[in-house]
C-alpha positions as CSV (number, residue, x, y, z in Angstrom):
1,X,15.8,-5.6,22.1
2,X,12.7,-3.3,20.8
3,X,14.8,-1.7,18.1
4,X,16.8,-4.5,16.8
5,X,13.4,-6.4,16.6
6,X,11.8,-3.3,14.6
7,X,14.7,-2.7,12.9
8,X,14.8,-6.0,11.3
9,X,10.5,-6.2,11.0
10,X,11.5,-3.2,8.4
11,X,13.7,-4.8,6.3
12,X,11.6,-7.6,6.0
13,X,8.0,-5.3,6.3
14,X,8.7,-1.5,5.3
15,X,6.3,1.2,6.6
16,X,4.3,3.9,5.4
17,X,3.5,7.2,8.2
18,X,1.1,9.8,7.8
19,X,0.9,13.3,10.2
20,X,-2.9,14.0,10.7
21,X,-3.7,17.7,12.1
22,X,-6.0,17.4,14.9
23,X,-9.5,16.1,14.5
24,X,-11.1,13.1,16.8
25,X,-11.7,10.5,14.3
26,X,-12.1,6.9,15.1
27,X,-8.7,5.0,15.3
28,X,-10.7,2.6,12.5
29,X,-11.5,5.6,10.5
30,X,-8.2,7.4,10.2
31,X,-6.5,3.7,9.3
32,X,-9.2,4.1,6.0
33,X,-8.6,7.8,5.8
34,X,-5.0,7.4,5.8
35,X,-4.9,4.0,3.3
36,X,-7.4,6.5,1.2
37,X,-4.4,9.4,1.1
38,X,-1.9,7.2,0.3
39,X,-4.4,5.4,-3.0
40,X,-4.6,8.7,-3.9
41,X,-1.2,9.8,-5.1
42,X,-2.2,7.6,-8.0
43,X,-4.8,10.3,-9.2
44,X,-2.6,12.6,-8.3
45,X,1.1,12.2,-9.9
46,X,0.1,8.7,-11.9
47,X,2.8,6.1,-12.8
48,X,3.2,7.3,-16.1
49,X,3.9,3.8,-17.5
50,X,1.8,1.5,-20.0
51,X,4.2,-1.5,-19.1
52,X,3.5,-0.6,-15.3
53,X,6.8,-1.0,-14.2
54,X,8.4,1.3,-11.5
55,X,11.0,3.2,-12.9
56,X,13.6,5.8,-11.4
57,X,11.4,8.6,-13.1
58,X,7.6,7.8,-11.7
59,X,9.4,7.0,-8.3
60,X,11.4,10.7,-8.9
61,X,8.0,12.8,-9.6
62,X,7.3,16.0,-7.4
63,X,5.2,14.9,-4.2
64,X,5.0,11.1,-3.9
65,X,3.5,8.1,-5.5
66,X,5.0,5.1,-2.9
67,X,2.9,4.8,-0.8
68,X,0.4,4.1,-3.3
69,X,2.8,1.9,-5.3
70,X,3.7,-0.1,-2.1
71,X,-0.1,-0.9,-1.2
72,X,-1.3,-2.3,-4.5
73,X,1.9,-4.1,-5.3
74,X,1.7,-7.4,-6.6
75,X,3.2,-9.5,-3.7
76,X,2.4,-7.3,-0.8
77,X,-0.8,-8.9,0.6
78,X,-0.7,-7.5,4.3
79,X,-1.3,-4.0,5.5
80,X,-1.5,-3.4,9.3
81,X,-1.9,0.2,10.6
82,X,-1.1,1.5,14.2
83,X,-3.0,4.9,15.5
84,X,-1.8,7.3,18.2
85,X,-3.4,10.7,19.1
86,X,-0.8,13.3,21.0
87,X,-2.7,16.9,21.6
88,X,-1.9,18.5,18.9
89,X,-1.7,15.3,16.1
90,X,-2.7,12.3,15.4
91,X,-0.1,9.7,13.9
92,X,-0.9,7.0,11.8
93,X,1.6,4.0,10.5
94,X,1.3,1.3,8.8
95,X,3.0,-1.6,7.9
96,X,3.2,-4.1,4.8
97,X,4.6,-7.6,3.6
98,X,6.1,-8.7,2.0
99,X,8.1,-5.4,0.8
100,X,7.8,-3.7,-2.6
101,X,8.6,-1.0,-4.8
102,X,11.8,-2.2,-6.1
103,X,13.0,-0.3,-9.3
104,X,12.5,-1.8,-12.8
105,X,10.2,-4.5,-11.3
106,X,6.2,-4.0,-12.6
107,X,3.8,-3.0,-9.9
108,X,1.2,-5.7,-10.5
109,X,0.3,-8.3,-13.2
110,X,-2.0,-6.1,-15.6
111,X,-4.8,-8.3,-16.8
112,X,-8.7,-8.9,-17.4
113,X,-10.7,-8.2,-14.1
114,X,-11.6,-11.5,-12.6
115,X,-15.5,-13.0,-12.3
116,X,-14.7,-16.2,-11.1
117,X,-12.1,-17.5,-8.5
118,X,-10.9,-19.7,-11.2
119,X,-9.6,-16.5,-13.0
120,X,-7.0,-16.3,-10.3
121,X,-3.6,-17.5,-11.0
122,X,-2.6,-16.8,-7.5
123,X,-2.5,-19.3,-4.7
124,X,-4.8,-19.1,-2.4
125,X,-6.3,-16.4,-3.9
126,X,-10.2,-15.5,-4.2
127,X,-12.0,-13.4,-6.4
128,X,-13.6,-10.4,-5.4
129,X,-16.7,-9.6,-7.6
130,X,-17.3,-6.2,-6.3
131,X,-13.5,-5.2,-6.9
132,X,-12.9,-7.9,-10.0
133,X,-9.6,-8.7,-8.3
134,X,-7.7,-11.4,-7.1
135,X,-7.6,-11.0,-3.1
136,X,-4.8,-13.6,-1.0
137,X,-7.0,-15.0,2.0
């Protein structure tokens, strides 16, 4: 019952894994660490796009941008991350929802920063001065 259950939380979720070499870090601080690697691949490969749309070409780019695509995609508003250490790793995987990265589909809404939570044209969304974005609470 454990895999069909997981097998059908990933077509719904989607996950994102990360292989950490050794190291005791707190379980807290290799979930940021991890999130961190993942943002990065935007400084690192870039979408490559004005429009901001995910094509078959930024998703095609030596080394990997989807895990960075995946967490700052417009609908996906939870991220939850599991750690486990063996002797010789530590594994880190998260999970998010409601699933992105489809092909042809923009990333996020590009638009002025927010001040106010009245500049949010989400629902039930808030904005975050220190960020100027629209968070889903």
């Amino acid at each position: 019952m454990f895999s069909y259950m997981t097998a059908k939380l990933k077509k719904v979720l989607g996950d994102m894994q990360l292989d950490a070499d050794g190291g005791i870090l707190h379980k807290r601080t290799e979930r940021v660490s991890s999130c961190k690697v993942w943002f990065d691949e935007l400084a690192k490969r870039g979408v490559g796009q004005e429009d901001n749309v995910l094509t078959q070409e930024v998703w095609n780019k030596p080394g990997q941008i989807g895990h960075y695509t995946q967490m700052v995609w417009q609908d996906t508003y939870r991220l939850g991350c599991y750690v486990h250490r063996c002797p010789s790793m530590t594994y880190v995987v998260c999970q998010y929802g409601p699933r992105g990265n489809w092909i042809g589909d923009p990333i996020y809404e590009m638009g002025n920063p927010c001040k106010t939570d009245d500049d949010c044209m989400c629902s039930n969304c808030k904005c975050s001065r220190k960020e100027a974005l629209c968070i889903v609470h």
